[in-house]
N, C-alpha and C positions, 0 to 999 in steps of 0.2 A: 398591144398596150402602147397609148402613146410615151416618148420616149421622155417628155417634161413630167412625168407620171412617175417614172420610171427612174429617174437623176432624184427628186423627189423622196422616194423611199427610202434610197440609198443613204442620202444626208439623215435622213431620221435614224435610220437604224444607227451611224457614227454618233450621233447624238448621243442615241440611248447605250451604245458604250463607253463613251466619255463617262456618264453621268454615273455608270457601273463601280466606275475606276474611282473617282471622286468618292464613292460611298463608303469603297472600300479602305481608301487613303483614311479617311476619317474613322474606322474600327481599328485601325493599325496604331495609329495616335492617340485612341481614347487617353482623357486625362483622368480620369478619375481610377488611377492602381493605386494599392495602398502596399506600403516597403512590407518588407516581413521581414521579421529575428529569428532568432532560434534561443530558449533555454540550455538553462545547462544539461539539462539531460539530453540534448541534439534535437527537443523535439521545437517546430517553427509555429512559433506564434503571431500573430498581427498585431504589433506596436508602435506606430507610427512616429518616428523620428529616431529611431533606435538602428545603429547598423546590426547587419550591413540591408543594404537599399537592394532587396530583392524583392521585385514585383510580382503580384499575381492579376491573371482577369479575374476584374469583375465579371457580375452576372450579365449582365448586360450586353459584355463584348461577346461571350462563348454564347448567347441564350439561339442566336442564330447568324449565321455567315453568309456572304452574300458573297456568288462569283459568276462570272459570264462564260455562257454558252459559246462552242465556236460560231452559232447562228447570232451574237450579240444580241441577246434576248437571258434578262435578268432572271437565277436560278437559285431557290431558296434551299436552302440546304441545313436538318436539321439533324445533322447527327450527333451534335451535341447537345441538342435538348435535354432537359433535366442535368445536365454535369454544372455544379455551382461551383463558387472559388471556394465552399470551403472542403467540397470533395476535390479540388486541386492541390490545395495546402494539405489535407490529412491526407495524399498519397504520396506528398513529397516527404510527410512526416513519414510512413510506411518506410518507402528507399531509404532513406537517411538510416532507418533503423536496423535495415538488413543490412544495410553495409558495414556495419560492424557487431562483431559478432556478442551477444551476451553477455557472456564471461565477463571482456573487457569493458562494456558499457558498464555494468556493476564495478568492476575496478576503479574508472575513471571514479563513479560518483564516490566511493569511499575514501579515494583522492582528496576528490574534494570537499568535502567531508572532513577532512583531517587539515586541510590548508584554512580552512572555515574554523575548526575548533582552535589553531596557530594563530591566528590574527585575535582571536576572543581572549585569550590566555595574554598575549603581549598586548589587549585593548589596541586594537590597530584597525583603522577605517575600512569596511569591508568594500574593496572600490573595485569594480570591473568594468573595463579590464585591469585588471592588478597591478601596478606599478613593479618595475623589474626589482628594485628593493625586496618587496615583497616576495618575490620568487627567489629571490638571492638566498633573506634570511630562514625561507621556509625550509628550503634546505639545510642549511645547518640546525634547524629545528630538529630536522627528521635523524640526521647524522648522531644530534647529540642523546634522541627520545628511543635511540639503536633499530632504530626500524633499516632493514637490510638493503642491500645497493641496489637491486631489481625492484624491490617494492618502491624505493625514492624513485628512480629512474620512472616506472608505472604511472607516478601521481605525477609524473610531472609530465609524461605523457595525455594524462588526462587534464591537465592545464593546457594545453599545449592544442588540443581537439579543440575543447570548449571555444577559446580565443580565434581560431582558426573556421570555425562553424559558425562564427557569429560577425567574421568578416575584418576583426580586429587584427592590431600586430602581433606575432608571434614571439614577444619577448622572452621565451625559453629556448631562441636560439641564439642567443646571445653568448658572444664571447664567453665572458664570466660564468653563464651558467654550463656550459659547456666544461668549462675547467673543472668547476668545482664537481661534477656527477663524473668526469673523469679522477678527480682524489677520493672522489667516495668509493671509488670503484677502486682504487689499489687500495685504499686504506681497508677497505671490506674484503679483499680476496683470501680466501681459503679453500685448502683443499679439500674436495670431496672426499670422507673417510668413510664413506658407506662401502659394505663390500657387498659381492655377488652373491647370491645364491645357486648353489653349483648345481648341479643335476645330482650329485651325493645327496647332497646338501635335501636337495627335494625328497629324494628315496626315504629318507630318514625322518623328515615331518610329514609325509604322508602315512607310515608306519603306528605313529605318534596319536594321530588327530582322533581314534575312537578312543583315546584317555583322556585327551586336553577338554574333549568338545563333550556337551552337555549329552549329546544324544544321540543315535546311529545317523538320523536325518542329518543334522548339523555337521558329523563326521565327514558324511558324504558331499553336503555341501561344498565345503572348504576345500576337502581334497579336491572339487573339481573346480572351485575360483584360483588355486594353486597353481596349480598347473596347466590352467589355457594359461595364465597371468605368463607362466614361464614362456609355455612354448609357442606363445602368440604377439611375444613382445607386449604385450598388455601394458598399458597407465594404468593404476588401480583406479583413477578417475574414470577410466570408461569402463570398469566392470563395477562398480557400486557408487552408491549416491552418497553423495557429499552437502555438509552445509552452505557452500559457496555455489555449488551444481543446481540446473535446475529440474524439476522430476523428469524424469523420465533421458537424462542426456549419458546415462550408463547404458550400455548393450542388453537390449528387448529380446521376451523369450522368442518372435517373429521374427526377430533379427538371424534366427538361427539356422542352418539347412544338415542334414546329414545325410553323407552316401549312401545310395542302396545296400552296397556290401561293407557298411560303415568302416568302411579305411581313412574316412577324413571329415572335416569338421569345418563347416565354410560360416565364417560371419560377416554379415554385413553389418558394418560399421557406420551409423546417421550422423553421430559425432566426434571430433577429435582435435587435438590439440594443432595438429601442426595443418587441419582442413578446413580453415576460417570460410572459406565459400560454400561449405555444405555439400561439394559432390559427393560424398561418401566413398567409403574404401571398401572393397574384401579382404580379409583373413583368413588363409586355410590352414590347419593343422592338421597332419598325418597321425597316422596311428604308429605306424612303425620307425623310429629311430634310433639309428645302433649303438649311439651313445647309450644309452640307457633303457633298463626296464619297464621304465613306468610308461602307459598306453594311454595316453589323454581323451584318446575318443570312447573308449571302453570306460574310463574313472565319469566322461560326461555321461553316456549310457545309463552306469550304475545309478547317477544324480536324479538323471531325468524318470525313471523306473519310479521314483519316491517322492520328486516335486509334486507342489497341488497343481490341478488344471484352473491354470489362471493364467491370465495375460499380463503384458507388463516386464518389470526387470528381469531376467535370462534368470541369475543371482537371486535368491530372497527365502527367507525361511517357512516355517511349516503354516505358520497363520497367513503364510503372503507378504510378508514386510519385507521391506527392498532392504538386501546385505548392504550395509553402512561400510566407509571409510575407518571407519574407528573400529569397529567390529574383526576388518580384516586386518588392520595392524595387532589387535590384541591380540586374537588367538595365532596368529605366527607369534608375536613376542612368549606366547606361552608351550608352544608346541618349541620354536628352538630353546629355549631354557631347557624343555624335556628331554633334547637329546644331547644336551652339555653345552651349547653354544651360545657365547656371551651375544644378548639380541642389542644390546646399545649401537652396534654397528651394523647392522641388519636394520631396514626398514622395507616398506613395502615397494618401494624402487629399486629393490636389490634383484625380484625377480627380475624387471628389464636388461638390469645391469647384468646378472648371469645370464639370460638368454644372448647377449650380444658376445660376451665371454667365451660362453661355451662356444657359439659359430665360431670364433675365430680360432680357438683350441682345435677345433676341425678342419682347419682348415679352407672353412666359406671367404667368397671375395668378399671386399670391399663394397662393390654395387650389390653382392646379393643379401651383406646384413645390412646397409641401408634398408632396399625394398622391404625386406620383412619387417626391419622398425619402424617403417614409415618416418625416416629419418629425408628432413630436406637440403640438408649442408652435412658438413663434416663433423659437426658434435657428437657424430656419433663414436668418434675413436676415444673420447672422453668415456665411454660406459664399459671399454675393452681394456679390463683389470688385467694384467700379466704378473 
């Protein structure tokens, strides 16, 4: 091949990847993004001129990409075919959503909710972002309306998202607001008078519960929400459904396993308080502990013997309905009255609050009533009554 042939090619082929580069420069710079917001609920919508100024592709930019071969020879590439900006924005909404967990997403918006009903009562211009005024006097709204120091702190955490997800100032760390959620906090503090529930204390409403409770089923129920509740460190929030819960966030009868030679009782945990990311926990409970006579995996046995075959909450009575929050407070409050003991200071947190008790009357470290509370700091010497 002659060699002017050959010089020839060479320039063409630099050409055509100049021209590559150039195309590509021009998809980089598309002008036509539109900003996206986000509502208050965290989800992001498209409303142009509204911060904060986050971009999406258009269709246009993702519909196909253009890059060069090491041969500089132009290579179409469509593996984002079919991906539009509004399946890019609803997956952004998606993350956004997982990132915080439920619970507190409903929080937030009851928050705001109540900063919303505060400005209507004081006729105050509903402005977002809220002028720090606003935030200042919302507070001593809530201070004065006795709504308690975690729940104010709560809402103002969910002020605080909102402003923050939409790209705004974060005027709820301001000095002054700071002060004042620190006086609501000493002026709010009291002592915990909830007492434990001792392993006696258990013996003795278990004895109880084929009189308090409507019907042998129901007997056996309770005795066996009782005492995992005890010996598993239990939140009653994760063995029964709540009005603030959402279905199914109580421990599943799936959720269950028991030993061949039933000495023990393993649950996997899908939800809990202090496991915002959703890895889930195990929970084992033995059968044998020398503290005391009662046999938690033989009281579950007894339960399981007479529960319907259904799926769904672990917990639930004879027609299948998931044991209630309310359910499990009342019949403790009626089973201790039956064995003489004033229930005003008993609530359904007293079982946690003995299980960490009892550990320490035994003698368990430090690190091993943690793990079994699934305790992430040291609050948990708060729950060890002496």
């Amino acid at each position: 091949m002659p060699k002017i042939k050959k010089s020839k090619r060479i320039a063409e082929r630099r050409a055509g990847l100049q021209e590559s580069h150039q195309e590509a420069h021009v998809i980089e710079q598309h002008p036509k993004e539109h900003p996206v917001s986000s509502n208050r609920d965290g989800v992001l919508d498209k409303s142009p001129g509204q911060a904060p100024e986050v971009a999406v592709l258009n269709s246009e930019a993702v519909s196909t990409l253009h890059t060069t071969s090491t041969r500089g020879r132009q290579v179409s590439r469509e593996f984002t075919r079919g991906i539009s900006s509004n399946d890019v924005r609803d997956e952004v909404n998606k993350l956004l959503q997982f990132a915080t967990a439920q619970n507190t997403q409903d929080t937030y918006r009851q928050g705001l909710t109540c900063f919303d009903e505060f400005r209507s009562q004081f006729k105050v211009e509903k402005l977002w972002p809220p002028p720090l005024e606003h935030v200042v006097q919302f507070i001593g709204y809530m201070s004065v309306k006795g709504l308690g120091e975690s729940t104010a702190r709560t809402y103002v955490a969910g002020i605080a998202y909102h402003l923050k997800i939409n790209g705004h100032v974060d005027v709820t760390q301001n000095f002054i607001v700071k002060k004042l959620l620190e006086g609501y906090r000493r002026k709010s503090k009291t002592k915990d008078i909830r007492l434990p529930i001792t392993s006696n204390i258990l013996e003795n409403i278990l004895k109880v519960l084929p009189i308090v409770c409507t019907n042998n089923y129901e007997a056996k129920l309770f005795a066996a929400a009782f005492s995992v509740a005890f010996f598993g460190y239990f939140r009653v929030g994760e063995l029964t459904e709540g009005r603030k819960q959402l279905q199914g966030h109580a421990v599943q009868f799936k959720n269950l396993e028991i030993s061949n030679k039933h000495t023990f009782l393993k649950f996997s945990l899908q939800h809990s308080k202090a496991d915002q990311r959703g890895k889930g926990e195990t929970i084992m409970i033995e059968n044998n502990h020398s503290s005391t006579y009662i046999k938690p995996v033989d009281i579950m046995l007894d339960y399981l013997r007479v529960r319907p075959s259904v799926q769904g909450n672990l917990f639930c009575h004879f027609g299948g309905q998931a044991l209630t929050r309310v359910q499990f407070a009342a019949v403790l409050g009626k089973a201790l009255k039956a064995i003489g003991v004033d229930s005003t200071r008993y609530k359904s947190h007293s079982f946690r609050i003995g299980a960490a008790t009892n550990a320490a009357m035994l003698g368990i470290s430090d690190e091993d009533i943690c793990k079994a509370g699934r305790w992430k700091s040291k609050c948990y010497k708060s729950y060890i009554r002496t």
